[in-house]
C-alpha positions in Angstrom: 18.4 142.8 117.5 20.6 145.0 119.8 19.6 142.9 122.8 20.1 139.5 120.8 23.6 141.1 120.0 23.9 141.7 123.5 23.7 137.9 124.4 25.7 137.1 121.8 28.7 139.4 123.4 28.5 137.5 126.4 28.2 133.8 124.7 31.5 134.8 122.8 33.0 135.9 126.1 32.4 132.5 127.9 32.6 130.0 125.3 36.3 130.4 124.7 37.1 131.3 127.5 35.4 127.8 129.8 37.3 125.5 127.4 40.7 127.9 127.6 40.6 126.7 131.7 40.3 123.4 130.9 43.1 123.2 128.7 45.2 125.8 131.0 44.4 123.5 134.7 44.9 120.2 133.2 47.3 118.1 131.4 46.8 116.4 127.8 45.4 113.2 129.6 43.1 115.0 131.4 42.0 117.1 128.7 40.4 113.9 127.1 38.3 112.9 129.9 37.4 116.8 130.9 36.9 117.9 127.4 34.3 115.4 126.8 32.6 115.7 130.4 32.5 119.3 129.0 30.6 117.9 125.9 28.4 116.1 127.9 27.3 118.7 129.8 26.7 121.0 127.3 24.9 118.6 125.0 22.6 117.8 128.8 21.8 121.7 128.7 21.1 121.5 125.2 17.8 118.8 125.9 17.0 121.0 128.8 17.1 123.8 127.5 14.6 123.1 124.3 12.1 121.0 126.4 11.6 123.4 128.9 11.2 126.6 125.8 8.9 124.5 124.3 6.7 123.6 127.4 6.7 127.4 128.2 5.6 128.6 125.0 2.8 126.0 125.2 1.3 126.9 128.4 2.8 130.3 129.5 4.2 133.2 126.9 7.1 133.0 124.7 8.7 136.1 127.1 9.5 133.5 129.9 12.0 132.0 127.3 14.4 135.0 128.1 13.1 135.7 131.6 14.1 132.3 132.5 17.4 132.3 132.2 17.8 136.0 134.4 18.2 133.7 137.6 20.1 130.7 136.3 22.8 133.7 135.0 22.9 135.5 138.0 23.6 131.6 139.5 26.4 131.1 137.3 28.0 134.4 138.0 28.1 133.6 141.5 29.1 130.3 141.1 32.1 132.1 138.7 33.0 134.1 140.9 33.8 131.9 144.0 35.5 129.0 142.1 37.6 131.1 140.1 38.7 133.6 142.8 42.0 132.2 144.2 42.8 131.8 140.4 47.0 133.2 139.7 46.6 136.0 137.2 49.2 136.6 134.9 48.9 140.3 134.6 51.0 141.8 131.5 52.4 145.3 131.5 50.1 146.7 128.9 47.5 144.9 127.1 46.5 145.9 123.4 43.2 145.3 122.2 43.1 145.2 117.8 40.7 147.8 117.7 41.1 147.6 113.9 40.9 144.0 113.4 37.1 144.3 115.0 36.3 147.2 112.8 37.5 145.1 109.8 36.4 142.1 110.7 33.1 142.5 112.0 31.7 144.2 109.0 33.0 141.9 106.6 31.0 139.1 108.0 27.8 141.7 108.2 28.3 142.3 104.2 28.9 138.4 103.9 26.0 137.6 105.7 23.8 140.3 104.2 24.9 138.9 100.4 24.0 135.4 101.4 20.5 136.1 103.0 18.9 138.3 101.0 20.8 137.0 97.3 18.6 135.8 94.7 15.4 137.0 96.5 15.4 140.9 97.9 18.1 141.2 94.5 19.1 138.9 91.7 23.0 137.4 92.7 24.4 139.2 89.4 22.8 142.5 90.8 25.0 146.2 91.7 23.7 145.5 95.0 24.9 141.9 94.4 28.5 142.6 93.7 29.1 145.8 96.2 27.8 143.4 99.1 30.7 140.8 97.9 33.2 143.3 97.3 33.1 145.3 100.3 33.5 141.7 101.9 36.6 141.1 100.1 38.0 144.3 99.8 37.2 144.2 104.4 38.9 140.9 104.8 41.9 141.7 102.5 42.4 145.0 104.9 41.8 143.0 107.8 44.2 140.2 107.0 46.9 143.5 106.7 45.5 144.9 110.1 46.4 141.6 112.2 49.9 141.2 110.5 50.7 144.6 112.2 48.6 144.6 115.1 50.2 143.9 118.4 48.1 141.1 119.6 46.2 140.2 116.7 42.0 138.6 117.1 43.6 135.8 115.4 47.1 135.5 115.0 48.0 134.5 111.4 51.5 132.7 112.4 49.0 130.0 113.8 48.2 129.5 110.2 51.6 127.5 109.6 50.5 124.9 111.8 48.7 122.0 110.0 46.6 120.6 112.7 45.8 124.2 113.9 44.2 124.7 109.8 43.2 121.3 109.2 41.0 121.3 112.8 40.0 124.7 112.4 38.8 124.1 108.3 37.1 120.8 109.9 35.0 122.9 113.0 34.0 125.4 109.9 32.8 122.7 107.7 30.9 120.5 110.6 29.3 123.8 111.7 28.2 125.0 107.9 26.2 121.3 108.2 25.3 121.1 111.3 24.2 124.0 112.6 22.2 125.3 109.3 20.4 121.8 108.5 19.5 120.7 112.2 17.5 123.9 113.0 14.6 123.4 110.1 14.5 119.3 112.4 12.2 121.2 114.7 9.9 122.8 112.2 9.9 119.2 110.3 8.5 117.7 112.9 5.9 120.5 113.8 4.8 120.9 109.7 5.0 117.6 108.2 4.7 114.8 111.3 2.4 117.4 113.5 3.9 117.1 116.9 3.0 120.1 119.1 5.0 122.7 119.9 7.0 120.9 123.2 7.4 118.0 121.3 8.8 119.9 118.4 11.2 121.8 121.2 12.6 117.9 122.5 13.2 116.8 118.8 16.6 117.1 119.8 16.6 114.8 122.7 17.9 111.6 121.1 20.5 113.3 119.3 22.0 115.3 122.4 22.0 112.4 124.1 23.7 110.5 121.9 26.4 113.2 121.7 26.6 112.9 125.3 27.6 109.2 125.4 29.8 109.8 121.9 31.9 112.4 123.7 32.5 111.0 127.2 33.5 107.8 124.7 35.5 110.3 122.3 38.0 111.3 124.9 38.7 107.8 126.2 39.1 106.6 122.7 41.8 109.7 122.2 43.9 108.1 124.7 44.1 105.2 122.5 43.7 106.9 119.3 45.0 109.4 117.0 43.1 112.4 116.3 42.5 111.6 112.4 41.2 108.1 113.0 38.7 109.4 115.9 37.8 112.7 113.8 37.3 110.7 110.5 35.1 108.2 112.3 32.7 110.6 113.9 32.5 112.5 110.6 31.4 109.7 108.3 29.3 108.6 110.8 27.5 112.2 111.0 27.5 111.7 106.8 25.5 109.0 107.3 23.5 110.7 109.7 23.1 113.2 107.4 21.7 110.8 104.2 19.3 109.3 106.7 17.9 112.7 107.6 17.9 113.2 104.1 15.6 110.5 102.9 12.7 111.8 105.6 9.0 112.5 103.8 5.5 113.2 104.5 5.2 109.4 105.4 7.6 109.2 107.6 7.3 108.3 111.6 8.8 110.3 114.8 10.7 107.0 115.8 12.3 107.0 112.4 13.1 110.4 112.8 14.5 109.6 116.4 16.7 107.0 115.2 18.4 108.9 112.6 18.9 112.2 114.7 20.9 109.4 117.4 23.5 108.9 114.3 24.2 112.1 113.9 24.6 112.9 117.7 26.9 109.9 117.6 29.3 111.3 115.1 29.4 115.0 116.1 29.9 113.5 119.8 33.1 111.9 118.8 34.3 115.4 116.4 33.3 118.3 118.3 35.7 117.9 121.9 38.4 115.7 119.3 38.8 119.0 117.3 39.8 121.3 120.9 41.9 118.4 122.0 43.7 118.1 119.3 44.1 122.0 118.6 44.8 122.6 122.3 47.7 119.8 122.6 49.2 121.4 119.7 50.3 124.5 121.1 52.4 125.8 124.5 49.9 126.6 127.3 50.7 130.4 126.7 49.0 129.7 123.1 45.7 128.4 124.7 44.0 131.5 125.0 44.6 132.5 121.1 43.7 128.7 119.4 40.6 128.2 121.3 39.1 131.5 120.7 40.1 130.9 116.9 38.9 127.7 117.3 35.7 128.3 118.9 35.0 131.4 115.7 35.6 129.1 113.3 33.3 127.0 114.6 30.4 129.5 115.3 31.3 132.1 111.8 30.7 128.0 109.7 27.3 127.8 111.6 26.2 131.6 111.1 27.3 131.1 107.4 25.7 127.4 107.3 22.6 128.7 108.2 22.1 131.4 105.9 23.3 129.5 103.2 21.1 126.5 103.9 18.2 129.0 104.8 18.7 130.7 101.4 18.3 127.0 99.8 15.3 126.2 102.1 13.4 129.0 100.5 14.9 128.9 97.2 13.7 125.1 96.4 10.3 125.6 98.4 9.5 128.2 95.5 10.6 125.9 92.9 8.5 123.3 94.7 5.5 124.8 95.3 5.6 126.1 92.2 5.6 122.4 91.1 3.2 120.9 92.8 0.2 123.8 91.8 1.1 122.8 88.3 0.2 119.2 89.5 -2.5 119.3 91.8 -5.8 117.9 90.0 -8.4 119.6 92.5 -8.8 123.3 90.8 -10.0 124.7 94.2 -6.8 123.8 96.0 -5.1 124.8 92.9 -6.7 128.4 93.1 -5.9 128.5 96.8 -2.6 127.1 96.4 -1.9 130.2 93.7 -3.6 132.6 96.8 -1.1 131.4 99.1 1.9 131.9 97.1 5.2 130.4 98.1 6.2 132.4 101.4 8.3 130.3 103.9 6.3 131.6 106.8 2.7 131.5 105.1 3.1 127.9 104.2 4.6 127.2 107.6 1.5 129.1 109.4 -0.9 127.1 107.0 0.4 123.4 108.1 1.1 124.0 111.8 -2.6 125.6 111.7 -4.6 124.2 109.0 -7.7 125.5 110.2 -7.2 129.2 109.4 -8.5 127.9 105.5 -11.9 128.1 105.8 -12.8 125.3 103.1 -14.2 121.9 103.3 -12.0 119.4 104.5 -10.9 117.3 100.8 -10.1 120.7 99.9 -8.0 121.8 102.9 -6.5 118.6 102.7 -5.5 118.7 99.1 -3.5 121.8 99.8 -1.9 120.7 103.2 -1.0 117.6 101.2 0.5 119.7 98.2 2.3 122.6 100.8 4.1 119.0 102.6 5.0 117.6 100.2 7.2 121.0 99.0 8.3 121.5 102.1 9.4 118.0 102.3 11.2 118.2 99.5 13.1 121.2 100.3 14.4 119.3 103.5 15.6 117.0 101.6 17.9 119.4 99.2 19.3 121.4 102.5 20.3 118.2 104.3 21.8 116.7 100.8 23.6 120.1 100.5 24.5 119.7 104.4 26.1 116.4 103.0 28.3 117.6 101.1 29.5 120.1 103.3 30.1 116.6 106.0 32.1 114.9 102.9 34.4 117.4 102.8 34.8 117.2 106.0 36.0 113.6 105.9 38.6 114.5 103.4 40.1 116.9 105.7 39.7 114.6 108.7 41.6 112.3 106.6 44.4 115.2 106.6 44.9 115.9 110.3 48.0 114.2 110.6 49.7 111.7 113.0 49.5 113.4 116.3 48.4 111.3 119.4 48.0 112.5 123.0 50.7 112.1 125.0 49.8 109.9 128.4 51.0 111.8 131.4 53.5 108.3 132.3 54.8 109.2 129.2 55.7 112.0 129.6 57.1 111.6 132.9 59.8 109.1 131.0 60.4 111.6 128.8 61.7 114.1 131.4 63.0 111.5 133.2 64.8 110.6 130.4 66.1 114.6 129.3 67.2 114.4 133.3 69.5 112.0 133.3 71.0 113.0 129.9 71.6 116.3 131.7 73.1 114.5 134.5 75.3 112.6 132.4 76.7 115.7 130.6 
């Protein structure tokens, strides 16, 4: 966990801080086409990335997942270091770093995320445990909201607040990544449980959608040149609703290719949200406000997936209980009913048992009468975390909805626009 934390440190350090260039080197034309080549190229490492996990786990060791990536950072850092080098610094005098507002906020989210994982399973949700958990989360953000009104250079400065397409964006990234993020990773294990693909298979699930999200976002940002923000933002976000139904309505009899097809819809419509949202946020602001929005930005965005996937996880194992619990009381084989009642209703038990059938040493109507029973809970359960995921997305549209007017600016007209203030100067 410490060395997981570790890589998390550094992921928060770059993140931000890659799309904080972008928006600081170009102007609010060229954000549109960069932010979405930006888009691109992360959703292209996102393919990668799983494919080649998967084929190592396959044929090597799981360890060569993280050993990998030792020389492709090493790579980077170079590659960092000598195109960013002749970068102008802005050094200030003194730089204050909100001590208090980490120590605050950092352990609110622990206690949040602690409530949420282990609620209504390690201890019932109207437990002591329960409601210290919950308080100690309220009573942390309350002090931390205090801490950054006072602090000299607030983690997230709350005058940003008062700007409606700096909460609208920021509620929207929250919501996509309480969806997203916690109903697309149990895709994988879908695919590996219920359709049986193998493990490298199961690692490229994601293929179709990231591509997908490529083309949406390269799209996305010339469409912003045309566009406004809400019209763009509520169009990739009903499309990712529908994305979202399609997934829902997946079963035991379903095919890969049908799979395929509906993970492509959702790539579309987070394609055209995900760069729209820093665009819009970015454009918003004066360049010496980048550094502060797309950090806030970029949290709300990551906090809404953390909290999307414990919340959806919590569901996930919540319903498969309910639903195994159902289909032992219908099975009409008595051994699989007995073994069913052996196995209990463990997430990772059941998971083991379908991706390796073989471990129940019974004769094969048998073992296939409890396969059959543990799929079709599981499959059931998907179902409820990407309807829950839906709603989350339907929200979202509402808020799209609520973005506002704002347009990018074309860099001819702003050129008019000075031209213009110019000569009204001259005339004076």
């Amino acid at each position: 966990m410490i060395f997981r934390g570790l890589q998390g440190i550094g992921g928060g350090m770059l993140m931000p801080l890659t799309q904080t260039i972008i928006g600081d080197i170009f102007t609010a034309e060229q954000r549109a086409k960069w932010q979405g080549v930006f888009g691109a190229i992360f959703g292209l490492s996102s393919v990668i990335g799983p494919f080649i996990g998967g084929f190592l786990v396959d044929n090597i060791s799981w360890h060569w997942i993280f050993l990998i990536n030792v020389p492709f950072g090493l790579l980077s850092a170079i590659l960092i270091f000598m195109g960013l080098k002749h970068e102008i610094i802005h050094r200030k005098e003194k730089t204050s770093i909100d001590f208090l507002g980490i120590f605050t906020l950092v352990p609110a989210l622990i206690l949040l995320l602690l409530a949420l994982t282990f609620g209504g399973d390690k201890f019932a949700w109207n437990s002591l445990t329960s409601f210290l958990l919950f308080g100690g989360f309220l009573l942390l953000t309350i002090l931390f909201i205090f801490v950054e009104r006072k602090a000299q250079e607030p983690i997230i400065d709350l005058s940003l607040f008062k700007n409606r397409v700096f909460v609208t964006t920021n509620g929207l990234g929250f919501l996509l990544g309480l969806g997203m993020f916690g109903a697309i990773m149990f895709v994988p294990m879908f695919m590996q449980g219920i359709l049986g693909v193998t493990p490298t298979q199961a690692g490229s699930t994601m293929t179709p959608m990231m591509i997908s999200l490529i083309v949406a976002s390269v799209i996305g940002g010339r469409l912003l040149l045309r566009l406004r923000y809400r019209t763009v933002l509520t169009i990739g976000m009903v499309i990712t609703m529908i994305g979202f139904y399609l997934m829902s309505t997946m079963g035991i009899e379903s095919k890969e290719l049908t799979a395929y097809l509906y993970m492509i819809v959702m790539g579309l419509g987070m394609g055209l949200v995900m760069p729209t949202l820093m665009i819009a946020v970015q454009n918003e602001f004066p360049k010496s406000k980048l550094g502060a929005v797309t950090s806030a930005s970029t949290f709300f965005r990551s906090i809404g997936g953390t909290i999307g996937i414990t919340i959806l996880n919590a569901i996930m194992n919540k319903t498969l209980q309910t639903n195994m619990s159902n289909v032992t009381e219908n099975a009409t084989n008595e051994a699989a009913v007995q073994i069913l009642k052996k196995v209990g209703n463990e997430t990772d038990t059941l998971f083991g048992l379908l991706i390796n059938p073989d471990v129940l040493q019974v004769p094969n109507e048998i073992k296939q009468s409890v396969i059959t029973s543990i799929q079709t809970a599981w499959s059931q359960s998907f179902t409820t975390v990407f309807l829950t995921g839906l709603i989350f997305i339907g929200i979202g549209v509402v808020v799209a909805l609520s973005v506002g007017n704002g347009k990018i600016k074309r860099d001819h007209e702003l050129k008019k626009n000075l031209q213009k203030e110019a000569l009204g100067v001259n005339n004076q």
